[in-house]
C-alpha positions as semicolon CSV with decimal commas, in nm:
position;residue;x (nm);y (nm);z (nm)
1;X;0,964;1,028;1,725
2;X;1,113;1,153;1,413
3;X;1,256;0,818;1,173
4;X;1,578;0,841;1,108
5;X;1,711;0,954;0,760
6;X;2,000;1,106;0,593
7;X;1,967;1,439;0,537
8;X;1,830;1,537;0,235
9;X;2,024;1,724;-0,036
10;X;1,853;1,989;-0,296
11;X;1,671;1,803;-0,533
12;X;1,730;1,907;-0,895
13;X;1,403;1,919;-1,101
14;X;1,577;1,992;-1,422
15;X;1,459;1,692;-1,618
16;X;1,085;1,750;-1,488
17;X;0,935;1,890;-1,758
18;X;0,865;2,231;-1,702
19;X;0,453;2,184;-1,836
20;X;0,467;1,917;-1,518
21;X;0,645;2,170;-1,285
22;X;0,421;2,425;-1,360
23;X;0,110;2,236;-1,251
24;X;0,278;2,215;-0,884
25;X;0,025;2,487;-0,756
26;X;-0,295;2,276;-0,846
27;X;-0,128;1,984;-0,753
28;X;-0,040;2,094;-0,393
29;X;-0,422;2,327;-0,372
30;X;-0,565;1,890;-0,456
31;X;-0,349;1,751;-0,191
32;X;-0,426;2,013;0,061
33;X;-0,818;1,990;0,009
34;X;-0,831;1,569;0,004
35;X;-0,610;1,595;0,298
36;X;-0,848;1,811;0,462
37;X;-1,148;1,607;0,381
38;X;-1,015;1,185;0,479
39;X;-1,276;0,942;0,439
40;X;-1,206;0,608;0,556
41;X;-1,239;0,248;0,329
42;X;-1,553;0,219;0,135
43;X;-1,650;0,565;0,257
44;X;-1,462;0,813;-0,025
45;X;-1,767;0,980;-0,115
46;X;-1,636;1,351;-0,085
47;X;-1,321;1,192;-0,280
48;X;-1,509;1,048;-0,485
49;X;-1,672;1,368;-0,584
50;X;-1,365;1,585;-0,599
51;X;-1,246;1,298;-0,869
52;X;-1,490;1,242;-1,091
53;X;-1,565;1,673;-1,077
54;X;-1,235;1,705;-1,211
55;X;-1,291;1,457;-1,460
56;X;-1,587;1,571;-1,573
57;X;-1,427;1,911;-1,616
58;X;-1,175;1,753;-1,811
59;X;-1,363;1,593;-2,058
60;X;-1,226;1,244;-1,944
61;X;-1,431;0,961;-1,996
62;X;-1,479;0,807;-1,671
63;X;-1,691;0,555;-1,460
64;X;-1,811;0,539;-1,095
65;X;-1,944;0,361;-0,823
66;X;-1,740;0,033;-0,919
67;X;-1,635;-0,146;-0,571
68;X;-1,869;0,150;-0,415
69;X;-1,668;0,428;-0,446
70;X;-1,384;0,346;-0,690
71;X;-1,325;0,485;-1,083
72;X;-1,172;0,411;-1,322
73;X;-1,067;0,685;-1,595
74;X;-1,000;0,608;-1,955
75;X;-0,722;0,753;-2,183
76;X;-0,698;0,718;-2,513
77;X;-0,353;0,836;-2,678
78;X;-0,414;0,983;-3,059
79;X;-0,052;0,885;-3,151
80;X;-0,030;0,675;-3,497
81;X;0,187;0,393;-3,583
82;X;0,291;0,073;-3,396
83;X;0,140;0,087;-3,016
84;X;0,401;0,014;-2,775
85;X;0,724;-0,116;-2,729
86;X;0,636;-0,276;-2,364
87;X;0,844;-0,343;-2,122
88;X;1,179;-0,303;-2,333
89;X;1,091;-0,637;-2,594
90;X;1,118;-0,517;-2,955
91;X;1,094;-0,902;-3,072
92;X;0,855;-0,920;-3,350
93;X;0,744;-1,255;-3,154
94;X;0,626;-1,058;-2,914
95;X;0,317;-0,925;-2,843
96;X;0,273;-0,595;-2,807
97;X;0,103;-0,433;-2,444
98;X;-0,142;-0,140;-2,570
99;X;-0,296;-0,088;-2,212
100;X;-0,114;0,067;-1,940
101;X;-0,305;0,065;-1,609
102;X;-0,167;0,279;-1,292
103;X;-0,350;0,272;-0,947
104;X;-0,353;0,528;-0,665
105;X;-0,573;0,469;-0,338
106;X;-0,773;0,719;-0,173
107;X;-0,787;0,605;0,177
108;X;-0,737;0,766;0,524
109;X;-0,732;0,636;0,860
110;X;-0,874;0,667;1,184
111;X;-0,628;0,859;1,331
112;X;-0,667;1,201;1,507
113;X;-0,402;1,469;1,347
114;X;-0,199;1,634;1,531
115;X;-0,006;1,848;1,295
116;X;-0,097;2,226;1,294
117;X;-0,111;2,352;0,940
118;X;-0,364;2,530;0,721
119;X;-0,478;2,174;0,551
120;X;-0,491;1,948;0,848
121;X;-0,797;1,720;0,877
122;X;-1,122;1,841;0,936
123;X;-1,306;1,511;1,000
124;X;-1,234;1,436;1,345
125;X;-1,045;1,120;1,452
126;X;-1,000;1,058;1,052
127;X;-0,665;1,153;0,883
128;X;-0,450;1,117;0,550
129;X;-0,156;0,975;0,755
130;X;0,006;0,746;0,488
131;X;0,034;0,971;0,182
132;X;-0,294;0,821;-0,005
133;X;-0,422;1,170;-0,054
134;X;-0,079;1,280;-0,250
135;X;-0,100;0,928;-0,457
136;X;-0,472;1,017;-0,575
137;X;-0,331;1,379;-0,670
138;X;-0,034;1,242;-0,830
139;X;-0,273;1,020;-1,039
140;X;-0,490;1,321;-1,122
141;X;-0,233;1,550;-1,259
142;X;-0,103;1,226;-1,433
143;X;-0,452;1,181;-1,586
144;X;-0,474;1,547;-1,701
145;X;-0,118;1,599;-1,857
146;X;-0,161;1,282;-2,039
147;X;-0,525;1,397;-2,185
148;X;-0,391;1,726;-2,270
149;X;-0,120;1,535;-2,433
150;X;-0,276;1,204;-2,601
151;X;-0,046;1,279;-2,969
152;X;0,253;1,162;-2,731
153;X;0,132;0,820;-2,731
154;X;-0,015;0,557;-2,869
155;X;-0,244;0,278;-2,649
156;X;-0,454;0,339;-2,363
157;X;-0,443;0,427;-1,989
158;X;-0,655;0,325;-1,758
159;X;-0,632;0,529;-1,405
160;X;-0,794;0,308;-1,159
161;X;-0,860;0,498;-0,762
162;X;-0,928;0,233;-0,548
163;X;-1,097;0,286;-0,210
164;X;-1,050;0,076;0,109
165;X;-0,674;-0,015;0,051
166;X;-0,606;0,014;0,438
167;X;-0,890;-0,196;0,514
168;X;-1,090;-0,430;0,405
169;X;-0,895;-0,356;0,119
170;X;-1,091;-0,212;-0,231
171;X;-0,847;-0,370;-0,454
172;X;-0,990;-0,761;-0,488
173;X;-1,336;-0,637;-0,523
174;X;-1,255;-0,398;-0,803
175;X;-1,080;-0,680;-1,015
176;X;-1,410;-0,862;-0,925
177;X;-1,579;-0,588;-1,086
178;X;-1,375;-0,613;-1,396
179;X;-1,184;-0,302;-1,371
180;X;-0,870;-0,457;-1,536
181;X;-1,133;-0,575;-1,883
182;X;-1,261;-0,421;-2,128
183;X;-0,969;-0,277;-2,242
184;X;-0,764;-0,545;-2,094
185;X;-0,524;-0,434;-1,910
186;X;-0,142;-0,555;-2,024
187;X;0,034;-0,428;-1,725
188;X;0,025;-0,208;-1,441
189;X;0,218;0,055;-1,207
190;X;0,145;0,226;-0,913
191;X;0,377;0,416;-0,662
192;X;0,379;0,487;-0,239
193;X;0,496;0,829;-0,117
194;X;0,782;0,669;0,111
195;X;0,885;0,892;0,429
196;X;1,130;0,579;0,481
197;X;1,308;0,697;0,204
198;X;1,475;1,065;0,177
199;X;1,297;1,318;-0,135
200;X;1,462;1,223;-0,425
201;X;1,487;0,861;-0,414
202;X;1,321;0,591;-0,572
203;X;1,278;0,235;-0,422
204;X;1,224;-0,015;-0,693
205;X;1,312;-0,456;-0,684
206;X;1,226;-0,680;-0,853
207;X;1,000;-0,971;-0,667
208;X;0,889;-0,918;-0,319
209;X;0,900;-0,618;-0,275
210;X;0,586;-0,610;0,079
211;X;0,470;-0,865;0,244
212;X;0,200;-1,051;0,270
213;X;-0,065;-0,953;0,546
214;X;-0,227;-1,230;0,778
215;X;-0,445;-1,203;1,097
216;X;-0,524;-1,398;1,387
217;X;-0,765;-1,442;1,667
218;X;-0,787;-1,685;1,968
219;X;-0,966;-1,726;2,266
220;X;-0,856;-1,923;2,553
221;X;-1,146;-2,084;2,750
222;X;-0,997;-2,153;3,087
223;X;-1,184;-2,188;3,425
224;X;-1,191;-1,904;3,667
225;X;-1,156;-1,862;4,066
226;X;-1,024;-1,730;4,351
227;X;-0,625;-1,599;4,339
228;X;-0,557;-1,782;4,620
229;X;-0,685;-2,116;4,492
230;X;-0,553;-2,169;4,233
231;X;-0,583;-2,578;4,222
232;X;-0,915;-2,541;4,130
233;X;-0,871;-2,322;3,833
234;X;-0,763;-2,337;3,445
235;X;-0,552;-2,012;3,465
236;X;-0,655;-1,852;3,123
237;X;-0,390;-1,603;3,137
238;X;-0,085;-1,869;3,219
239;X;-0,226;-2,032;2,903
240;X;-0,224;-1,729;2,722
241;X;0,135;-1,660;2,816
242;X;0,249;-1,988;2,710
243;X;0,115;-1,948;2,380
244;X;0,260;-1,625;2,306
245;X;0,598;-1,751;2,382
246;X;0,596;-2,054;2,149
247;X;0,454;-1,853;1,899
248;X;0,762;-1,685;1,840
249;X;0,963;-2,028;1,792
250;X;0,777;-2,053;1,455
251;X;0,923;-1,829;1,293
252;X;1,324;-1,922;1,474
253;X;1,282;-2,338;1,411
254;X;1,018;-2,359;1,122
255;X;1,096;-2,077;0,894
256;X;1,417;-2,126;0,649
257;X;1,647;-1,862;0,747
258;X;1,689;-1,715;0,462
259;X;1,335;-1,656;0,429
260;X;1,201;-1,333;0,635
261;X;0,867;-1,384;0,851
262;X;0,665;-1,186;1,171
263;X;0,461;-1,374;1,384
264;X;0,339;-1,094;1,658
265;X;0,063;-1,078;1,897
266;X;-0,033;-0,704;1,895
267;X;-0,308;-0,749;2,173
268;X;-0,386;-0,962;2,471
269;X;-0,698;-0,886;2,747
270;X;-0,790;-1,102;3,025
271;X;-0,892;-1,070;3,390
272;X;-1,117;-0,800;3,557
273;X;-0,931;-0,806;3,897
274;X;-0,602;-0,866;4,066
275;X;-0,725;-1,138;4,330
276;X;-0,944;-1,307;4,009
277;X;-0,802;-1,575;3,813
278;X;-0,944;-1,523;3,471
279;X;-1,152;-1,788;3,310
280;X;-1,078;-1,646;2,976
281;X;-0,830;-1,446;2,777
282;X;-0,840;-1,290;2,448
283;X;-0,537;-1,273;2,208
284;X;-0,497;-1,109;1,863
285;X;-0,159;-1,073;1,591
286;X;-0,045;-1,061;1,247
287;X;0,146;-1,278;1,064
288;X;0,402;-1,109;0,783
289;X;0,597;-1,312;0,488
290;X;0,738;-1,275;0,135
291;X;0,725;-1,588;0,060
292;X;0,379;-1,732;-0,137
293;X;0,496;-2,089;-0,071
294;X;0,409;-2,001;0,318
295;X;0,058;-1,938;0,224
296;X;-0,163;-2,161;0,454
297;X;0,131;-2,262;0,645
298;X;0,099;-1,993;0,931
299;X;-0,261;-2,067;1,041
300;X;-0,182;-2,461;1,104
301;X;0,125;-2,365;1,290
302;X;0,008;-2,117;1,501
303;X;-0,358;-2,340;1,588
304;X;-0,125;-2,666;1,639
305;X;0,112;-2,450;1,871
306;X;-0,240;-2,325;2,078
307;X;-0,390;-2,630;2,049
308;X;-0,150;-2,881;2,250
309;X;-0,099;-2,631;2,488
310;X;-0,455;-2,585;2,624
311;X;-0,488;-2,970;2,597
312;X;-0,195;-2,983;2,863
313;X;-0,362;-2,737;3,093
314;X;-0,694;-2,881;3,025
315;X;-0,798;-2,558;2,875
316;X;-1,005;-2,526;2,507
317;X;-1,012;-2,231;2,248
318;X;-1,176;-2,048;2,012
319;X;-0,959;-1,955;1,646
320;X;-1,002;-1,747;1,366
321;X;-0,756;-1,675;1,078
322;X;-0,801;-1,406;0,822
323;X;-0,516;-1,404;0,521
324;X;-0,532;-1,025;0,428
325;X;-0,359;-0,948;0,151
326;X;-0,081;-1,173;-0,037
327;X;0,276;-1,069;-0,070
328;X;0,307;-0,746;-0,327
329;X;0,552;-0,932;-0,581
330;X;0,681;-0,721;-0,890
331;X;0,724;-0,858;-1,236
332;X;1,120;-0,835;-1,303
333;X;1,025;-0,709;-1,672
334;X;0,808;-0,423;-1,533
335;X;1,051;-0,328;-1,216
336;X;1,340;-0,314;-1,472
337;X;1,128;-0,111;-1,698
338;X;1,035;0,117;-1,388
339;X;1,359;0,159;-1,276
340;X;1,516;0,273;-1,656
341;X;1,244;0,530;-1,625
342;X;1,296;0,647;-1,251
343;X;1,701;0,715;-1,337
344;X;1,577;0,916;-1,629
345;X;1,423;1,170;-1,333
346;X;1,567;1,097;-1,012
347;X;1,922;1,271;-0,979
348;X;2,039;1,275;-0,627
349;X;2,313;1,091;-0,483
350;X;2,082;0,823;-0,351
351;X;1,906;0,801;-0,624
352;X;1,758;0,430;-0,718
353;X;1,697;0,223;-0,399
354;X;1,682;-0,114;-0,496
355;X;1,689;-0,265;-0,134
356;X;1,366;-0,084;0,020
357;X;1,162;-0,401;0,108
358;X;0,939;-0,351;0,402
359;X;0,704;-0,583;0,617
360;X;0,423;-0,391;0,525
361;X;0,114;-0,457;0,329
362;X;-0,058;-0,365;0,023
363;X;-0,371;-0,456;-0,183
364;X;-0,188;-0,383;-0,492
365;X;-0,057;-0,720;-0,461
366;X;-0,400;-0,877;-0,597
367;X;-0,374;-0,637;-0,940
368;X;-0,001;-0,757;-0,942
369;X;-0,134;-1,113;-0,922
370;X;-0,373;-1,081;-1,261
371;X;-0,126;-0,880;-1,484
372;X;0,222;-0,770;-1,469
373;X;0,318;-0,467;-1,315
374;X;0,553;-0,310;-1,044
375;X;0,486;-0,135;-0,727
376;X;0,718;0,140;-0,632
377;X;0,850;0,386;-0,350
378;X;0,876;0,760;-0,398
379;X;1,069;0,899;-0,112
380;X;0,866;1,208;0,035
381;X;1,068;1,252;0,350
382;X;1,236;1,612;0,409
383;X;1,385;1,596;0,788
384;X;1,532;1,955;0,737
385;X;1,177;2,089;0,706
386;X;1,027;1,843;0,990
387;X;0,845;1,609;0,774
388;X;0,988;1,259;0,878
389;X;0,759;1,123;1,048
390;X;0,702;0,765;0,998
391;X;0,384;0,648;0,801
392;X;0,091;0,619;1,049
393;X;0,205;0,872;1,307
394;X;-0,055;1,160;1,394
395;X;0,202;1,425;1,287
396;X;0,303;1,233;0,935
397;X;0,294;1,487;0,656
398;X;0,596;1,498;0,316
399;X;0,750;1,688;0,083
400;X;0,506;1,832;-0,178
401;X;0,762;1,814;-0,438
402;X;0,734;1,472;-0,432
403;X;0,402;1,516;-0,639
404;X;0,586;1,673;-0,944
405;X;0,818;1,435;-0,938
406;X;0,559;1,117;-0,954
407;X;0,351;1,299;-1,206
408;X;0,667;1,360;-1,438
409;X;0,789;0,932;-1,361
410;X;0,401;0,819;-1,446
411;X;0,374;0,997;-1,750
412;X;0,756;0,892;-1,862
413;X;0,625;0,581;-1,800
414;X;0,333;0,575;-2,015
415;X;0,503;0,751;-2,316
416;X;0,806;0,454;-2,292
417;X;0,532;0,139;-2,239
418;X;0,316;0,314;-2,527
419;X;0,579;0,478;-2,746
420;X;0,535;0,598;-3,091
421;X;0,813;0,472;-3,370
């Protein structure tokens, strides 16, 4: 089903450069082969390739293989004077940021396509269905713009594309790595093609702006038997039930409501047959907050809740808690500094979404949790030409234009946090 969105409005591109419009061709020719070619988390080894040839052909300096298949690219501007006026702080007292980092993730899922157009996938069962192949082609015409143009500032970038952002998640192993050293890295921006949000927006907050990403597993060990005798059972599955049901009051009587949380069970198998009462059953969910002061409080909740009620029916369990990723929080500095840059592009009636938070997850959060940076939405969605569809869906695909437009807000960004005098 199609999401619902206002209808979008011509897009005026008159304060995109026209050197950035004119590199819409190549830009849409990269999207179109990287969405033709997914690879799934730790696996980007064609993307990989099709990076670091383009690099290479650039004359960027460049490394690979960090976190498996992740790189990170290295600009140098050739500006002189004072490096960088930050995130708006001219105060002598200050000290001055002279390395701008900006991530894009090269991920695709398994998902089977079902779109028919020239590009669609050719790896089967794998596809580019939340916009990560337009982010690492945003980044690249990003990269080559500003190397073709390092007199129009002074300071470094640092591109980082990080694998495995849907899962496991690339972005905690490449800080491990020390992608965000040597230069240090003073602050950092990345954006998310948004079909949530109509072309020609911009969704930027300050603080939370996703949430954080949990996951849960249980087991209920009951005792199986007949259907019709049931006294001499531990139904697994009326255990099960139970559980799901006060798992839900969690989030109603323990969770301040102002605070926003998810507690949802996504899966639940038992039984093999309709006159067998199943000895076990198998439940799995995520948990979803903004919050960071509800970090650890979710997984003794939810094991307390399971555990007193197999003690009343005599049942046991097996539980396993994964925290994911933590809440993607932007620095207020960097989100103002974002959004003074965004209004200098975006000109549409919607322009500047401030309230665009979503229950989703992102890895980004861990590079926002080392330096300070802000995480942004770039609203792809066109519903006049059919490309609405909600992130995830086999027929997701956005507006192209979109990739001119986050080129032209990246490299506005990086001449304002690394601006000459």
């Amino acid at each position: 089903m199609i999401s619902t969105l206002p209808n979008s409005t011509s897009v005026d591109l008159s304060r995109v450069r026209l050197s950035i419009r004119s590199l819409q061709p190549q830009l849409v020719e990269w999207r179109r082969h990287l969405h033709q070619k997914p690879e799934l988390g730790f696996q980007e080894k064609l993307t990989n390739e099709f990076i670091v040839q383009k690099l290479q052909e650039w004359g960027i300096e460049h490394q690979t293989g960090i976190a498996q298949t992740g790189i990170v690219a290295i600009i140098e501007g050739q500006g002189t004077g004072d490096k960088g006026l930050g995130i708006g702080d001219k105060s002598s007292q200050s000290p001055i940021p002279k390395v701008l980092a900006i991530r894009a993730d090269m991920d695709a899922l398994p998902i089977q396509e079902l779109n028919e157009v020239p590009y669609r996938s050719q790896h089967d069962g794998i596809m580019h269905a939340c916009g990560h192949d337009g982010h690492t082609t945003i980044a690249l015409g990003t990269a080559y713009y500003l190397h073709k143009h390092r007199e129009s500032f002074a300071g470094t970038v640092k591109m980082i594309f990080q694998p495995a952002e849907e899962s496991p998640g690339g972005a905690k192993p490449m800080i491990d790595a020390g992608v965000l050293k040597n230069p240090n890295v003073d602050a950092i921006i990345g954006l998310h093609l948004w079909n949530n949000l109509p072309l020609g927006t911009v969704g930027v907050r300050a603080g939370a702006l996703m949430a954080a990403t949990e996951i849960f597993q249980c087991t209920i060990l009951g005792k199986g038997g007949h259907g019709a005798m049931p006294h001499q059972t531990v139904d697994s599955v009326v255990v099960a039930a139970q559980i799901v049901n006060a798992l839900q009051t969690i989030v109603a009587r323990n969770v301040n409501p102002i605070d926003s949380a998810v507690v949802t069970v996504g899966e639940l198998h038992a039984g093999t047959k309709w006159n067998v009462i199943a000895d076990t059953a198998k439940m799995s969910g995520t948990v979803r907050y903004f919050n960071p002061a509800f970090e650890g409080f979710f997984k003794q909740r939810i094991e307390q809740i399971i555990a007193g009620i197999c003690q009343s029916h005599g049942a046991s369990y097996d539980f396993e808690y994964y925290p994911h990723y933590p809440p993607t929080i932007n620095d207020a500095g960097m989100a103002e500094f974002v959004r003074s840059v965004a209004e200098q592009v975006i000109e549409t009636p919607a322009g500047i979404v401030p309230e665009c938070q979503t229950m989703g997850g992102e890895d980004m959060s861990f590079f926002l949790r080392e330096v300070p940076g802000c995480y942004f939405f770039l609203g792809s969605a066109n519903p006049e030409k059919g490309l609405a569809y909600p992130h995830h869906h086999p027929r997701f695909d956005f507006d192209e234009t979109a990739l001119l437009m986050g080129v032209e807000i990246f490299v506005r960004c990086v001449e304002k946090f690394l601006s000459l005098p």
